[in-house]
N, C-alpha and C positions, 0 to 999 in steps of 0.2 A: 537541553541536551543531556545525555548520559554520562554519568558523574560513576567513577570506581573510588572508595576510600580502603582506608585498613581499618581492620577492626580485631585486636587482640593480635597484632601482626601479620595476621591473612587479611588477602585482597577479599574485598565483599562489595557485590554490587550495589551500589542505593540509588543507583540510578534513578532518575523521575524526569518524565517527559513533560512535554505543552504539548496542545493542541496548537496544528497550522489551520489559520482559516485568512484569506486575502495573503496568504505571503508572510504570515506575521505571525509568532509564535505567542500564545497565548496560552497564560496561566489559569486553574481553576479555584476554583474555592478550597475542593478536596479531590484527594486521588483514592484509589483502592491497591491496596498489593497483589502485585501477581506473582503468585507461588512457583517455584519448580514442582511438579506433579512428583518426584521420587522423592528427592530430598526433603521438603515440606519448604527450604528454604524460600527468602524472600530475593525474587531476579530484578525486583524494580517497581517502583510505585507510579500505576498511567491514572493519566488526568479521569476524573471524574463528570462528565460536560453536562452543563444543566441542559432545562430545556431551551434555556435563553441559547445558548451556543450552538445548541442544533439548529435553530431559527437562524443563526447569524452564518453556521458554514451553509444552510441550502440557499439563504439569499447573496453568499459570497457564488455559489456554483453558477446559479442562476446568472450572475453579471458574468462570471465567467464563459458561458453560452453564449452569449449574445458575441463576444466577437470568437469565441471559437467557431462558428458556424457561419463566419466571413471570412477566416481564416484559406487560403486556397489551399490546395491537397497536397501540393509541395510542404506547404509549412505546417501544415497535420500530420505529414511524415516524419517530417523531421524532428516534430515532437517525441512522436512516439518512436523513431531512431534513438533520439537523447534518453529518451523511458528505459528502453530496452540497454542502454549502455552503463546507466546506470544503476540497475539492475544487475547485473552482470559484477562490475564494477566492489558491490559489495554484497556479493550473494554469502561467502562466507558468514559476513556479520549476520547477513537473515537468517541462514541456517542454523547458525549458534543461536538467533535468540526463539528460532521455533522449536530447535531442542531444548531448552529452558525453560520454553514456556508454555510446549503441551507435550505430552507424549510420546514425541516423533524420534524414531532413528534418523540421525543425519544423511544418512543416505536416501530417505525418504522426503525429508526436507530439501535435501538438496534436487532430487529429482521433481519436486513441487516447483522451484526455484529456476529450475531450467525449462518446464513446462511454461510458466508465464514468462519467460523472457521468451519464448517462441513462439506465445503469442501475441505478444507485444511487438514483433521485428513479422508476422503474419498481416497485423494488421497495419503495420508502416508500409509494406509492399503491396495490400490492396487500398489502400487508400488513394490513391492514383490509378487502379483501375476499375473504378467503379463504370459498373455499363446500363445501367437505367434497367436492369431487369430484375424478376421477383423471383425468388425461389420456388419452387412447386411445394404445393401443400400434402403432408401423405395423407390429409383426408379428402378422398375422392369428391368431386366434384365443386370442391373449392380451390380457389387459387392465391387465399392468403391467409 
């Protein structure tokens, strides 16, 4: 979790995260800093993930497939209801750390932030109505 200390009396972030894989937050070997792009400062040190960890979050996804796709469309919703709220819920703190941590004017951030919260609470409401049909292709004479 994200850690704020002082340093010479000013608040300084040193923040440094884990990696979630199964639920479980997991430490790495080493992290990298990531800079603020104006300041030069440092916003926080992310995990660094071997290739072991990448191995281990696709075979965490993978178990996690197996019952999301038994899951029934109510409780797909409701996930991605929960997604969407929580989203919401701390969009400030995303917006500040995507100002910190590229480029972005917060107004930009912040309309990236309401962008995927509306598609997240989009796909909670078709999720329930799926109707067995294909989309049309705009390459003529295909239909997928």
């Amino acid at each position: 979790m994200a850690t704020t200390e002082k340093v010479n009396g000013n608040a300084s972030s040193s923040a440094s995260f884990s990696l979630i894989v199964d639920n479980t937050d997991i430490s790495t070997a080493t992290t990298f800093d990531v800079h603020d792009p104006f300041s030069g400062d440092v916003v926080h040190a992310a995990p660094a993930a071997s290739v072991q960890d990448g191995i281990n979050a696709v075979e965490s996804a993978e178990r996690a497939f197996a019952s999301w796709r038994h899951s029934t469309p109510l409780e797909k919703r409701t996930i991605f209801n929960k997604a969407a709220i929580l989203l919401q819920d701390r969009k400030s703190e995303i917006v500040d750390a995507m100002v910190k941590e590229t480029p972005a004017l917060a107004s930009w951030a912040a309309f990236n932030i309401s962008t995927a919260i509306q598609f997240v609470q989009e796909a909670a409401g078709i999720v329930t109505q799926i109707k067995g049909e294909i989309v049309p292709s705009n390459d003529k004479g295909n239909f997928t």
